[in-house]
N, C-alpha and C positions, 0 to 999 in steps of 0.2 A: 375559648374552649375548642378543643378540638376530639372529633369523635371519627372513631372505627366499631362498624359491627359486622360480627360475623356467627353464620349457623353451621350447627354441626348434627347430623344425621346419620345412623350406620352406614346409609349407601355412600353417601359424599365425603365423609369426614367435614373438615372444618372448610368453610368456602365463604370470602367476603361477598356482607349485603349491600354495605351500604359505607360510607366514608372514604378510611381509610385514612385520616390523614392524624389519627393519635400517634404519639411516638411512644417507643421503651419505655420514656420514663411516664407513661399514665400512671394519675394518680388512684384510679378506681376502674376496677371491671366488677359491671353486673353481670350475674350470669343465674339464668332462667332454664329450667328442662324439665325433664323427666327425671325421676327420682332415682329410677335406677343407671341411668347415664350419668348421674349429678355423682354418684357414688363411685364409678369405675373411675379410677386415680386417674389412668390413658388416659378419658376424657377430656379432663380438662386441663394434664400437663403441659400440651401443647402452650395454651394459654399463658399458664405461671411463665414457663421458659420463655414467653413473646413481650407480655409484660411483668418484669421481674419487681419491679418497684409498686405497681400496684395491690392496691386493699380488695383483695378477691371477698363479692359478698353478692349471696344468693337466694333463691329456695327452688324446691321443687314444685310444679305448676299442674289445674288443669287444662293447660294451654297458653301458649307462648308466642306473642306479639315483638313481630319487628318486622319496624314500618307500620303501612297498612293489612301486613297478612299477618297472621292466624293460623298455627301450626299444633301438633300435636307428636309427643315421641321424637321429639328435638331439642337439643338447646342452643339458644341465643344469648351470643356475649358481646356487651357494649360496652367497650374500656374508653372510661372520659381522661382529656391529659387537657386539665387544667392548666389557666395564665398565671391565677394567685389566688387558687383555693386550696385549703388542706383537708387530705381525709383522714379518718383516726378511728380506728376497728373496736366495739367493745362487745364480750361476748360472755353469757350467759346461761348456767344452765336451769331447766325448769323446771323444779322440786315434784310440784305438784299443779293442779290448779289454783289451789288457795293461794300457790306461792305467787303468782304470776303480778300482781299490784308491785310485791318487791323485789322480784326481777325484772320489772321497768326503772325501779329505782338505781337498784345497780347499773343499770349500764348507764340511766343517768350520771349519776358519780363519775365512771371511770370516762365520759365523755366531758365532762364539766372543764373548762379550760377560757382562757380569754379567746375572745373574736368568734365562738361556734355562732353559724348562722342557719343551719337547717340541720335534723336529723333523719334518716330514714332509718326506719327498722321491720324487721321480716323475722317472725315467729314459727315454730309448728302450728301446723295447723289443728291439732287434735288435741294435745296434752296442753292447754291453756286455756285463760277464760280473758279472751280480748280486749274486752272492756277495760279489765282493772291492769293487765299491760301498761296500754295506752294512758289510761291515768295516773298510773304511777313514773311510768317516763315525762309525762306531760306537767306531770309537778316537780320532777326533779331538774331539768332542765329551764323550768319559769316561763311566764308566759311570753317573753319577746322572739322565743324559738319555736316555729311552727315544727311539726311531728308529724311525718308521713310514711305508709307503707302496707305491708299487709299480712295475714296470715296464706302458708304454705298450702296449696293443693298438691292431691294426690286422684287428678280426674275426678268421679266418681263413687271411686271406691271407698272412699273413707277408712284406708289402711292403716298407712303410714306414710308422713312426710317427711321433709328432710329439708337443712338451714344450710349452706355455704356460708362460711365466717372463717375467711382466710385458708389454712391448711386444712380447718376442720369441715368434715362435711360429715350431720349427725343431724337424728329425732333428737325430740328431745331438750332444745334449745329455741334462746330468741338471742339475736346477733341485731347490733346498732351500727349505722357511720355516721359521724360527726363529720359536719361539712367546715370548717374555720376561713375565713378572708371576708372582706370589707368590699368586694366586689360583687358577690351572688347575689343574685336577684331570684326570688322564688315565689312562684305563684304557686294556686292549689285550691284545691276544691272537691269536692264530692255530691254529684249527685243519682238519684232511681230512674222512678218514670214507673212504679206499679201502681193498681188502682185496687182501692180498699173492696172489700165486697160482705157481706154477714154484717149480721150483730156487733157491736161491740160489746166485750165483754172485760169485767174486773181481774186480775189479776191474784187470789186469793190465797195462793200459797205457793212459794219460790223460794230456794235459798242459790243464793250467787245466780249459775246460769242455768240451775236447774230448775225445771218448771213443774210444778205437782197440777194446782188445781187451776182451775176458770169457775169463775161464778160458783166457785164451793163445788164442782164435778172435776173427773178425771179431765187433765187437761190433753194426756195421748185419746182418750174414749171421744173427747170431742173434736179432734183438730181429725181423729180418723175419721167418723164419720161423715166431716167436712171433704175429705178427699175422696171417699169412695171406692172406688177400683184400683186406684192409686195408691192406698194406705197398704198395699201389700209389699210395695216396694220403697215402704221408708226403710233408711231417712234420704236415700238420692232423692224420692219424689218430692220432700219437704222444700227441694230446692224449687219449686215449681210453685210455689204458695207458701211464702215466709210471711211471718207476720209483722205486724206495725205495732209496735210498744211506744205509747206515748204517758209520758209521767207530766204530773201537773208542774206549768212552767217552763217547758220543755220542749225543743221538737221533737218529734214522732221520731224514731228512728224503726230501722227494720232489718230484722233478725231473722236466721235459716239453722235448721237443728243441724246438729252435726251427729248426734246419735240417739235412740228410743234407748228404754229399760221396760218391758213389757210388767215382770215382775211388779215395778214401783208405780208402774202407769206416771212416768216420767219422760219429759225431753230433756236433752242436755243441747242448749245455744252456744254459738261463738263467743256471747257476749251477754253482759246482766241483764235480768228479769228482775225488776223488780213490783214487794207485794203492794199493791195498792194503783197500778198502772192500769192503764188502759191497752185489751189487746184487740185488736183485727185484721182477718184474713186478708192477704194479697195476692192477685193474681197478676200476669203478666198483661200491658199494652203494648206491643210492640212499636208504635212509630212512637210512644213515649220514652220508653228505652230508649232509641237515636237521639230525640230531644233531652235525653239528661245528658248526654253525652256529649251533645253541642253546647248545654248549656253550661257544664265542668269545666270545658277549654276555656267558653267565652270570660269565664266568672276568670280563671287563670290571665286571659291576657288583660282585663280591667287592673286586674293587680299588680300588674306589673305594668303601669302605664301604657298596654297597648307594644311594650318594648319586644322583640323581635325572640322566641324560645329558640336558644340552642339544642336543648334536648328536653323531650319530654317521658317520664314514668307515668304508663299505664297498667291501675290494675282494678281489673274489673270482675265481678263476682260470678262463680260459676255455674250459677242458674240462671244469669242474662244468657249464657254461650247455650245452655240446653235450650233456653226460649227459642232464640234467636239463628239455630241452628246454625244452616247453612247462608242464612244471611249475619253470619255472627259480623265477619268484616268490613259492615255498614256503619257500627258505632264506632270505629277504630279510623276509618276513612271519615268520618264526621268529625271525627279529634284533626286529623290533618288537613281538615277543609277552613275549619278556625285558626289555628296555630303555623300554618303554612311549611311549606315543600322544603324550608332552611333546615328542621329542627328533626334534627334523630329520634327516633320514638323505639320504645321498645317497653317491656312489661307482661303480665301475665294475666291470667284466670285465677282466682282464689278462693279461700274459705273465709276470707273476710276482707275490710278494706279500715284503713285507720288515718285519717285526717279529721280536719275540723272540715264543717259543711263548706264555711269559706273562710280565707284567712281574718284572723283577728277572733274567731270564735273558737271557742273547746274543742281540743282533739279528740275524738270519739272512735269506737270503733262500728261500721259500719254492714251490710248484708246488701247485696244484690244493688251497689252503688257501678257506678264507674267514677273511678277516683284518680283527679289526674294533677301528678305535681313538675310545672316547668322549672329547668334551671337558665339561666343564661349569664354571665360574667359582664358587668357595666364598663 
């Protein structure tokens, strides 16, 4: 496998980071930005004209990794030119939220083929409910195909996002690549590093990702008054204290609101709530944040016997980057302290992350993970 990355900027245009040694005919360029750069055609023609053969597939981020730095208001394209893997683009659009289980489904179908050995897929981040995405691709593809990737950011704002899936660059959608050959080797993992704090409390009334009550009380009346001074500036501040939903059976996963309804004393999550769960507050550790992030790669190269990443996707949730400010680039340098100086790295900040914890277990969708999937060719 052979990799070229390169960033683009209003002031520089397009300038290589890193490789350089993909040719024409790659078979796949990632490509990571700004939403409103993702969408100016200019942007990314250069690209298509450079590699003409390649499966253009994207989103828009709240911030954009390649290599070790961490960027904002740019985008980053890493076109892989595979020895003997195939990509294969399937793209869908997203009814509503209830549709979102069988627009996993679809794109499963239109990827279904002999020899697929990994999928990635990248969703809106706002118009879906995560969970049932991932669940729905993750049964329609079977379980010997790991499902990695994540939902779209739009920084902080919680606007609008936007998918790259070939020519099209559009809200509104989830776009898949089927990775096909007998060669891939694919590690993968996801993990936090937050620490619980409060009560735990019942889950008492939810439907999908929407959250009414706790303990039979408004569930916004309580998670506000958990926050304080902070509750003025949901739902960014929700990224700062997601909670941990644990269902019986299960592990704990942890969830970040993506919008309030004052009216209904309502949250809306990335991903299911369900009633009968357990819910608890989480706040940030930061050196535990680094150590999930060391320990994702490490769980990655166990799984791949320790075998050497050619490239690794990072996408990590956008309320570690607010924690973690200006030390954001320590969990990203922690990824390349494990997986070593060989392997291109590139990926983004999200509104959600979507793997299984660690390979061999349910693809899930995730909150406030760093979620990292290696490729390498045997």
């Amino acid at each position: 496998m052979n990799v070229s990355q390169l960033r683009w900027t209003d002031d520089t245009g397009w300038t290589a980071t890193a490789g350089g040694r993909a040719s024409a005919a790659a078979g796949l360029l990632m490509v990571f930005g700004e939403g409103r750069a993702l969408a100016d055609a200019a942007v990314l023609a250069p690209l298509r004209a450079r590699y003409p053969e390649a499966v253009v597939f994207g989103c828009s981020t709240s911030g954009e990794i390649a290599g070790t730095t961490v960027r904002e208001g740019s985008v980053v394209a890493t076109a892989l030119d595979f020895a003997d893997t195939r990509a294969h683009l399937a793209c869908t659009a997203l009814e509503s939220e209830g549709d979102s289980f069988f627009a996993g489904r679809r794109l499963a179908l239109d990827l279904a083929a002999p020899g697929l050995s990994h999928v990635f897929v990248l969703s809106d981040g706002l118009g879906v409910n995560g969970s049932q995405l991932a669940a729905g691709l993750a049964a329609g593809v079977g379980a010997d195909v790991i499902v990695t990737g994540g939902l779209a950011g739009d920084g902080t704002d919680f606007a609008r996002t936007w998918v790259v899936a070939g020519d099209t660059v559009s809200s509104g959608i989830a776009a898949a690549v089927g990775l096909y050959g007998s060669r891939l080797r694919v590690g993968c993992a996801s993990l936090g590093g937050w620490d619980s704090f409060g009560p735990e409390r019942t889950v008492t009334r939810a439907r999908g990702n929407v959250l009414y009550e706790l303990d039979g009380q408004s569930a916004l009346g309580l998670y506000a008054k958990y926050l304080g001074v902070h509750a003025a500036a949901l739902p960014a501040s929700a990224l700062l204290f997601p909670l941990a939903i644990r269902e019986p059976g299960q592990d704990a996963v942890v969830r970040t609101v993506l919008s309030v309804d004052e009216a209904q004393q309502s949250m809306t999550f990335a991903g299911d709530i369900a009633e009968g769960a357990q819910a608890r507050l989480m706040k940030a550790n930061f050196d535990r944040l680094i150590d999930g992030a060391t320990g994702a790669a490490r769980i990655c190269q166990t799984a791949t016997d320790d075998a050497s990443a050619e490239f690794a996707l990072l996408i990590s949730c956008v309320g570690r980057k607010l924690v973690l400010k200006q030390r954001t680039e320590e969990e990203v340098e922690a990824v390349r302290d494990v997986i070593g100086a060989q392997a291109a790295m590139t990926g983004f900040y999200s509104y959600g992350e979507i793997s299984p914890f660690t390979p061999g277990a349910a693809c899930r969708l995730h909150n406030q993970t760093m979620t990292i999937t290696t490729l390498s060719e045997s």
